[in-house]
N, C-alpha and C positions, 0 to 999 in steps of 0.2 A: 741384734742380741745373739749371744752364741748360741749355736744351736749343740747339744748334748751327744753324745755318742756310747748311750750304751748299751752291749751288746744283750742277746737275746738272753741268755746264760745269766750276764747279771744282773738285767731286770727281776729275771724271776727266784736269785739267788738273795735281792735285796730285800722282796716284796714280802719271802717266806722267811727271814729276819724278823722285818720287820711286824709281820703278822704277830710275832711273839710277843712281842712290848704292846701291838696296839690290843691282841683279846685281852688285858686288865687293863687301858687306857687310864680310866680314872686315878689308879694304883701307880701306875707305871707315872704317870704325868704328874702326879702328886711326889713321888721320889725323886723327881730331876727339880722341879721346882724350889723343892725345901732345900735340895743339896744344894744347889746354885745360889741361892737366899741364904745358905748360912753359910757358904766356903765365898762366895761373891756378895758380902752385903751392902754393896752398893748397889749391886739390883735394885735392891727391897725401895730405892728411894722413887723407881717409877711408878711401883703400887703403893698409893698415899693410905689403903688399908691395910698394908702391910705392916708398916712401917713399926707399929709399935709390938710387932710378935717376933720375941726374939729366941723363942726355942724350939725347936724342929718339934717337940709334940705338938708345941701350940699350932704349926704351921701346918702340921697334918691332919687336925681337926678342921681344918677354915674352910669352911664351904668354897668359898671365894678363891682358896688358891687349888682345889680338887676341881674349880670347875673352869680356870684358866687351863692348868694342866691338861684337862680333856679337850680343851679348844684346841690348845696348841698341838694332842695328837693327833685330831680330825682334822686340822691344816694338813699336818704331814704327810697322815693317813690318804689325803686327796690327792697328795704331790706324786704319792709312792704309786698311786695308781696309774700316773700317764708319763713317766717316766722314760714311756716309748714314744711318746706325745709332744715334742719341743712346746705347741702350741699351746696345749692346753695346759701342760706345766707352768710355762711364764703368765700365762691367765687366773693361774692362783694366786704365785708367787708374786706377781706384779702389784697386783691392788692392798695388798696383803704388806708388803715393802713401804708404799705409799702412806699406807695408813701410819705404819712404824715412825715413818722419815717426817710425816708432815704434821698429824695428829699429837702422835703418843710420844715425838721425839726421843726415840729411843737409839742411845749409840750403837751401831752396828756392830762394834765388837760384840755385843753381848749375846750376838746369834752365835758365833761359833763356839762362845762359851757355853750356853744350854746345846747345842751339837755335840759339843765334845762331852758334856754330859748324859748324853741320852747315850752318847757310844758307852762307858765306864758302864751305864748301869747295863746295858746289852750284854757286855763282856760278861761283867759280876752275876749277871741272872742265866743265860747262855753260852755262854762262850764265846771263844776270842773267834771261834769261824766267821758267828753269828756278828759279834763287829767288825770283822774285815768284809762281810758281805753289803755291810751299812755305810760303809764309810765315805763311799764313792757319792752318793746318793747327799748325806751332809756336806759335802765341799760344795756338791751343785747348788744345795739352795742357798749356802753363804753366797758362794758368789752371783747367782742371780740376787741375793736382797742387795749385795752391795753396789753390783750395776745400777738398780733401782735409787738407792741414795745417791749415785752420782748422778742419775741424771734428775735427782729432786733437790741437785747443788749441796750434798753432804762436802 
């Protein structure tokens, strides 16, 4: 598996980024979701509760998608923490990929489509430093989830 290379500067340049989007988590993760769900709605076809809410109020009321949203930034939030850590990064990432690939069959593009969303809202709430400081950080996990589909024969 590759091992990562980043330096000391932008670990902690990524980490205090991304601290910003994860203290309102629930908020924060609920914004990228509904964007993604209404600008990508073929998303919405892998949550079968989704399915029938097609107006970003309705999707921002759903318990269901505020509390996927907070899953998805307490994965991250766990990623961002060992980012000096190859091992124990791919230890999240990996099981986490597998469940996607085998379980939930979920196409992998749609990871760097909620990435490149979570960058927009970073930009739009903080600034463009704040997603240039993130962005290194979302290539890694795309490309670790997408290693994990190949070798679960995507």
């Amino acid at each position: 598996s590759s091992t990562m290379s980043f330096s000391e500067a932008e670990v902690q340049s990524a980490r205090s980024a991304w601290e910003k989007m994860y203290a309102d988590a629930e908020e924060h993760g609920t914004a990228v979701l509904v964007r993604m769900f209404t600008e990508h709605p073929d998303t919405k076809s892998y949550f079968t509760h989704f399915k029938g809410m097609d107006s970003a109020e309705e999707m921002k009321q759903s318990d269901q998608i505020r509390g996927h949203g907070k899953r998805v930034f307490t994965a991250i939030n766990d990623m961002v923490q060992h980012l000096d850590n190859s091992e124990a990064f791919c230890g999240i990432v990996t099981p986490l990929g597998k469940k996607h690939a085998t379980q939930l069959k979920i196409d992998p593009k749609n990871f760097r489509i909620i990435c490149d969303i979570i960058l927009q809202v970073m930009e739009e709430k903080f600034g463009g430093d704040c997603k240039a400081s993130f962005e290194k950080v979302t290539n890694e996990i795309c490309t670790h989830l997408n290693n994990v589909y190949k070798e679960e024969g995507w």
